[in-house]
N, C-alpha and C positions, 0 to 999 in steps of 0.2 A: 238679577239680570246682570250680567257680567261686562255691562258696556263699561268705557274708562270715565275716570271722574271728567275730564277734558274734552270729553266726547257729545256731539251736539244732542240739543233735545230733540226728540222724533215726534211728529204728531201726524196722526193720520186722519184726512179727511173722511170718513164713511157713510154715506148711509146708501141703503141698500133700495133704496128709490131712485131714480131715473128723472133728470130735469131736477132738480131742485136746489142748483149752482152749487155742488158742488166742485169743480172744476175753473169755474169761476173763478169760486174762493180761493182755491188753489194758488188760480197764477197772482189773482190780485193782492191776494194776503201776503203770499211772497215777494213781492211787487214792494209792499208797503214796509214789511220787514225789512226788508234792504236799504229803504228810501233812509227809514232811520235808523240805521246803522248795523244791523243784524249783518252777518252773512250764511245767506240760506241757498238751498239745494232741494229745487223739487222734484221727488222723483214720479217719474209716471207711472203707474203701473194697473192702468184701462187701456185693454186694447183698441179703443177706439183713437186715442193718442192725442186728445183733445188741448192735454194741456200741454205737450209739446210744440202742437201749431200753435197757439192761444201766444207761447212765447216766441214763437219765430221761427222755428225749427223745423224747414222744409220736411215731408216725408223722404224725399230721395237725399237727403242730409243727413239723416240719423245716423246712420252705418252699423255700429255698437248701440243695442238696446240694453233696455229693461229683460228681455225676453235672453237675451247674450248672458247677464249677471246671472239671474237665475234658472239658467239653466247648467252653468259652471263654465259658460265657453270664455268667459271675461269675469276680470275684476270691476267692479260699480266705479274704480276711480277711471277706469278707460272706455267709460260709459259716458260720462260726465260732458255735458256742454254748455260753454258762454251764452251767455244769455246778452240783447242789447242793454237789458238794467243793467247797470253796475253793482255789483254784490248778491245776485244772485244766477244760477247756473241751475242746469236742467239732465237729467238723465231720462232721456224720451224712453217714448213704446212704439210698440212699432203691431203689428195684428199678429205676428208672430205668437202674443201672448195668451189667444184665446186655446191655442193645444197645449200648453204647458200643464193644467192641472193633470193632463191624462199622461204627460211625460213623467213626472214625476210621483205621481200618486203611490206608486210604490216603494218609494223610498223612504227611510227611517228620517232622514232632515226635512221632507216635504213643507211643515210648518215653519221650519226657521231660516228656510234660503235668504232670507233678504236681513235676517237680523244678522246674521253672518257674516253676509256681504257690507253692513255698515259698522259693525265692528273691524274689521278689516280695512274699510274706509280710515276708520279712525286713527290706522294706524299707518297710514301712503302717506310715502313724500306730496304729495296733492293736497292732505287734510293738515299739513306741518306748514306746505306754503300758505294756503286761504286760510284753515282755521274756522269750517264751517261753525255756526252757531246753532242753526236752526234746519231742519230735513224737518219737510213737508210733503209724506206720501199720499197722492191723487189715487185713492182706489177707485176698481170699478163699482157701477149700480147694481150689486148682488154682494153675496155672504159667502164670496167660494173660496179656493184655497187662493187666491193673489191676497182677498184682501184679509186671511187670516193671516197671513205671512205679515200684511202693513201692521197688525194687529199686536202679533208676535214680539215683533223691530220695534214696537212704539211704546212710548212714556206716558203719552193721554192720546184719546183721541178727542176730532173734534168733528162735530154733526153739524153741518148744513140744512137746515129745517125750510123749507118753504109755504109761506104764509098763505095755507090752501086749505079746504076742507077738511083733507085728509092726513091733515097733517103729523096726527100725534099716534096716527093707525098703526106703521109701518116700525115706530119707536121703539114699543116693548118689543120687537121682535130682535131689535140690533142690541140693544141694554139685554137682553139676556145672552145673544152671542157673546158680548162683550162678557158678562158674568163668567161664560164659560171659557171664555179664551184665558183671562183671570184665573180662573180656579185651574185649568188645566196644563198653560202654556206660558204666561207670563203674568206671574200676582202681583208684581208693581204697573200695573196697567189701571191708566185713573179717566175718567170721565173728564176733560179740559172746560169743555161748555159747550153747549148748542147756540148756535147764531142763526138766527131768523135771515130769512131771503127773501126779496123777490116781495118787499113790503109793497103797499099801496097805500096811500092813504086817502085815495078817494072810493073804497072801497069798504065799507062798513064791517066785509066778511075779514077783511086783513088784522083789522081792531081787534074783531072776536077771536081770533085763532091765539095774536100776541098774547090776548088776555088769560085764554086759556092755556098754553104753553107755560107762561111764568107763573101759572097755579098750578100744575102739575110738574113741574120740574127745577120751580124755584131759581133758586141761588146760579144752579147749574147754568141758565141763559145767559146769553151775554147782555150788555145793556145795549151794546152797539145793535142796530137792525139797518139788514142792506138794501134799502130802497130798488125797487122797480124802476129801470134807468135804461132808457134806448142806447146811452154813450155806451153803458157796459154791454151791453149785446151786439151794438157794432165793431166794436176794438178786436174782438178774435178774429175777424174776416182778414185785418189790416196785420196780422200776425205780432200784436202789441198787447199788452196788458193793459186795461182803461186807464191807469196811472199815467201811461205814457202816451195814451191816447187824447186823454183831454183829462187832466190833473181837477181842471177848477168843478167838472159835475159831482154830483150828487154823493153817486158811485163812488169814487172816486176817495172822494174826503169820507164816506163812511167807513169802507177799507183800511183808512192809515185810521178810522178811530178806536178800528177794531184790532189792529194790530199793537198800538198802544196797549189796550185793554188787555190784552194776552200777553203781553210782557209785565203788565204790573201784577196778572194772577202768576205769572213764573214767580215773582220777587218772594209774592205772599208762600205760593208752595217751598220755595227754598227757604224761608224762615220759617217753618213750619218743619222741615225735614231737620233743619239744623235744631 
């Protein structure tokens, strides 16, 4: 993959299920990255644009989307918006994005639009003054071309699981996209970890699922699991990430424990790569 050594690590959030905080995760993992000291960039690219409002970013604000970069009418750095965190910034979506796969389907870059676009990031006066560390792309809940392009652009990705039923159904089906994006499109593409969502602990079925997940997928889960938290489900209405909405809940401190956690498996991959 031809990104520069200098160039931030990409992780895309996926999974191809609907409700299962992914987007959540998003803003608040980014949120928590920032808190300690990362400087990260998340990009949107659900046309639903969830986690542009999540961070603040009025719809009639946006101007330059996600749907702008990759469609060639802009660069991702004049995409690019402040965010109220300090140290992290947002390249919204806007609904523009749900005709793009038909715009471009015919094109021979169709898969790499966005890897493109953050190599090229890597190299704007934009990425020389901030110094991104960390890109955080929000796919949508499906397996289409947006989120092979996140797939494409990215170093690991990372699954949002939610502590439900049906939890491990939907799995094999993204683990073998992923295989395939792998063998066919980008073979340094690694599994990051899945993080459980949306725990309960007064719920016996939540137990069961945890239990079953870290037996079928081991190592790969994280230790962190993101508690079932009304703070976190009110915070997006108020256009704030729960960090800034009420720092002391549940939520909250799960988020910066799992953003920790992901900076100590970068250390482990980077000694391992070296």
């Amino acid at each position: 993959m031809s990104m520069l050594p200098e160039s931030p690590r990409v992780l895309a959030l996926a999974n191809q299920k609907g409700g299962v905080g992914k987007t959540t995760t998003a803003i608040n993992l980014g949120t928590a990255l920032a808190a300690i000291g990362e400087k990260v960039l998340v990009i949107d690219l659900d046309p639903q644009g969830n986690a542009s409002t999540g961070l603040g970013i009025e719809r009639r604000d946006r101007g330059l989307s996600t749907y702008d970069v990759l469609s060639g009418d802009c660069r991702l750095e004049e995409a690019v918006k402040d965010t109220a965190v300090p140290r992290l910034w947002v390249a919204p979506s806007t609904m523009d994005l749900l005709g793009l796969e038909l715009e471009i389907a015919s094109t021979g870059d169709r898969a790499f639009r966005l890897r493109a676009a953050i190599e090229q990031l890597a190299q704007s006066r934009l990425f020389q003054e901030i110094g991104f560390t960390y890109v955080l792309v929000d796919c949508p809940p499906s397996l289409n071309l947006l989120t092979i392009n996140a797939l494409s652009a990215s170093h690991s990705i990372l699954v949002p699981l939610q502590c439900e039923f049906f939890a491990l159904e939907g799995l094999s089906q993204l683990l073998s996209t992923v295989e395939q994006v792998r063998n066919a499109l980008n073979p340094e593409l690694t599994i990051h970890g899945i993080v459980l969502t949306m725990y309960d602990s007064r719920n016996n079925l939540s137990s069961q699922v945890v239990a079953d997940v870290r037996e079928t997928m081991g190592d790969a889960v994280y230790e962190t699991i993101i508690p079932r938290n009304v703070r976190i489900s009110e915070a997006p209405s108020y256009g704030k990430p729960a960090l800034l909405y009420d720092l002391k809940c549940s939520g909250s401190q799960a988020y910066l424990r799992l953003a920790s956690e992901i900076i100590q498996r970068e250390r482990e991959l980077r000694r391992v790569a070296a």
